[in-house]
C-alpha positions as CSV (number, residue, x, y, z in Angstrom):
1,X,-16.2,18.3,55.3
2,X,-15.1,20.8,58.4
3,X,-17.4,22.5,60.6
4,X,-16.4,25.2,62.9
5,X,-18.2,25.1,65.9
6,X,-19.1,27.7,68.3
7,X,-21.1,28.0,71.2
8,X,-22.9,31.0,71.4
9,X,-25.1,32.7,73.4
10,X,-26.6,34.4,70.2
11,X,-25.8,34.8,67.0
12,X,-27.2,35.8,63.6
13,X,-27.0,36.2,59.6
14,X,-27.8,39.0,57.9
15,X,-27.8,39.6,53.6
16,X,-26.5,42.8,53.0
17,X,-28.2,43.3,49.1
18,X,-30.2,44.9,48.0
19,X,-31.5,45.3,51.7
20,X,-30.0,43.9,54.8
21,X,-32.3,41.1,56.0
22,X,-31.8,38.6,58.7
23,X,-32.0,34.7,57.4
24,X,-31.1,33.3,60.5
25,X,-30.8,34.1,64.3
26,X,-30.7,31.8,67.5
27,X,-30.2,32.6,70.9
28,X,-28.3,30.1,73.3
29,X,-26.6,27.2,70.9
30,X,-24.1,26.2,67.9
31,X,-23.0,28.5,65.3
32,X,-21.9,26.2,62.5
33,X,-19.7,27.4,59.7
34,X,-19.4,24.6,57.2
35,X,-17.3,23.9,54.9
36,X,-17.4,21.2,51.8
37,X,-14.2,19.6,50.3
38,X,-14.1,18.5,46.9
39,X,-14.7,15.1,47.8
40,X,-17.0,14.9,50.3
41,X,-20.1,12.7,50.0
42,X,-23.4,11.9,51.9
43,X,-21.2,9.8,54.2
44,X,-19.7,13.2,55.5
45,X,-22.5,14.8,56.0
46,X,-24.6,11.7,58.6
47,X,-20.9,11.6,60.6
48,X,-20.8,15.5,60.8
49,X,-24.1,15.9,61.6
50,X,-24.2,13.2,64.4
51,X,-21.0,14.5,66.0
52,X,-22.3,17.9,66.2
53,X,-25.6,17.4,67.4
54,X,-23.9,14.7,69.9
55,X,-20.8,17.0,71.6
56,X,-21.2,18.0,74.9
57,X,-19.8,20.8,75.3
58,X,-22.9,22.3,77.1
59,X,-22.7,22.8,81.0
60,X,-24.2,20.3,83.3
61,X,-25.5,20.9,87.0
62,X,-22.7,21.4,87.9
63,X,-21.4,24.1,85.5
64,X,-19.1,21.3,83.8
65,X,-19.1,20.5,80.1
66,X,-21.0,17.2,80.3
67,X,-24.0,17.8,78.3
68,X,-25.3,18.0,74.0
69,X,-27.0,20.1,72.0
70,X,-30.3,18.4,72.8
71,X,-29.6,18.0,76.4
72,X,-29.0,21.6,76.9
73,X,-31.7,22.6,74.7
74,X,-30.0,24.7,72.8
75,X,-31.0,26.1,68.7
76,X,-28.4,25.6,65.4
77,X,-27.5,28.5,63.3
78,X,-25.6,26.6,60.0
79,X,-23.9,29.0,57.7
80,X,-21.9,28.1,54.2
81,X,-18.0,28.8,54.2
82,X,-16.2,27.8,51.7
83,X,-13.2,29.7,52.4
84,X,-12.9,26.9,55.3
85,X,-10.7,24.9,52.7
86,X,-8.5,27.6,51.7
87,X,-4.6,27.2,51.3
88,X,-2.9,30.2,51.8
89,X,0.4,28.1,52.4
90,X,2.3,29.8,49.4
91,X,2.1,33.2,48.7
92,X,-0.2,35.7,50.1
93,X,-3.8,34.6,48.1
94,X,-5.5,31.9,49.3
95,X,-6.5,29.2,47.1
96,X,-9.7,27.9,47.3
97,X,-9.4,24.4,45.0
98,X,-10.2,22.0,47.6
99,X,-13.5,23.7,48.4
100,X,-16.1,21.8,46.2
101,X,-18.0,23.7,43.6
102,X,-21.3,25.0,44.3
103,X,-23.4,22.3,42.4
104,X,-21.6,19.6,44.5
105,X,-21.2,21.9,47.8
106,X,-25.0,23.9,47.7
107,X,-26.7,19.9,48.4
108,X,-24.2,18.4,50.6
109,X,-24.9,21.8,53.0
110,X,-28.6,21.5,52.6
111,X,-28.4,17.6,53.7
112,X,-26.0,18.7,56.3
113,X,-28.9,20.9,57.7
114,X,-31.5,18.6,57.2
115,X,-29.8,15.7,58.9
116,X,-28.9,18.2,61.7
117,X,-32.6,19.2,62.3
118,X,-33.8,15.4,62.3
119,X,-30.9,14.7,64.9
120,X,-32.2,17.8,67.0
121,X,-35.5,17.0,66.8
122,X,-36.1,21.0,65.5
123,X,-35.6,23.0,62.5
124,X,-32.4,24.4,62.1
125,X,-31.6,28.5,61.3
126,X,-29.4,29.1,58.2
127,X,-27.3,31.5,56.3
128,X,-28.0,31.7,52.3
129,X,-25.9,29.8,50.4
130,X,-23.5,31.6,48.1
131,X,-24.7,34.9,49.3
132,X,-22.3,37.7,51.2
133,X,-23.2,37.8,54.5
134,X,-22.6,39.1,58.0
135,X,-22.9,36.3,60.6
136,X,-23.0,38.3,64.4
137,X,-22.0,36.4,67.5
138,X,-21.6,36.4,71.2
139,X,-19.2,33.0,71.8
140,X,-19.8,31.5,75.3
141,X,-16.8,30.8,77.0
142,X,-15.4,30.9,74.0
143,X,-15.8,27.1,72.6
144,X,-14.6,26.4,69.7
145,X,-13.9,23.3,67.9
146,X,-12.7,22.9,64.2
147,X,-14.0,18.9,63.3
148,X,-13.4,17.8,59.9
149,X,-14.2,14.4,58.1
150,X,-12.7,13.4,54.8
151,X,-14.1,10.8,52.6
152,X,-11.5,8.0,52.8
């Protein structure tokens, strides 16, 4: 499993069909775009969760990166991305085999946001699984972190 994170100072989903509509949008806070391998399992999903909740990339004080998530007091925007586990190592199309299928990947994102939420102590903002959709954000500083945990 590989989250992108990025810290953001807003950001937003919005389905485009039939009719745009936003799904998700936070102000100061983490813009996660997850990805699910093939063989992830729960196990991914409470290490991912707790490391991303956990990093402290937030300023302190004294404008250094020394605090959380919840320390700051920041909001989680999760959206889907399974192009995250794309190969485009040979040739000029991507493969997308490692990405797990959507009846394996659709539960492992929902307990990634659930697990999230319970580490935040709030409910966390979303994209729509599956759907085509145009996330919108302003990156602070810009942070960001690729973190990825494999099954082993």
């Amino acid at each position: 499993m590989i989250a992108l994170i990025q810290r953001v100072r807003k950001a937003s989903v919005t389905i485009c069909d039939p009719t745009p509509r936003v799904t998700g949008s936070i102000d100061t806070g983490l813009l996660i775009l997850l990805g699910v391998h093939e063989t992830d399992t729960p196990a991914e999903v409470d290490w991912l969760s707790k490391k991303c909740v956990g990093l402290r990339i937030f300023p302190d004080a004294d404008d250094k990166m020394n605090c959380s998530l919840a320390e700051y007091g920041g909001d989680v925007l999760v959206v889907s991305q399974f192009t995250l586990y794309g190969n485009a190592e040979k040739g000029n199309r991507p493969s997308f085999i490692e990405s797990a299928r959507p009846e394996k990947a659709e539960p492992l994102y929902e307990a990634f946001c659930a697990a999230v939420g319970e580490h935040l102590g709030k409910p966390v903002q979303r994209g729509e699984f599956g759907a085509m959709m145009d996330v919108e954000l302003i990156n602070w500083g810009p942070v960001t972190l690729p973190i990825e945990r494999r099954s082993k």
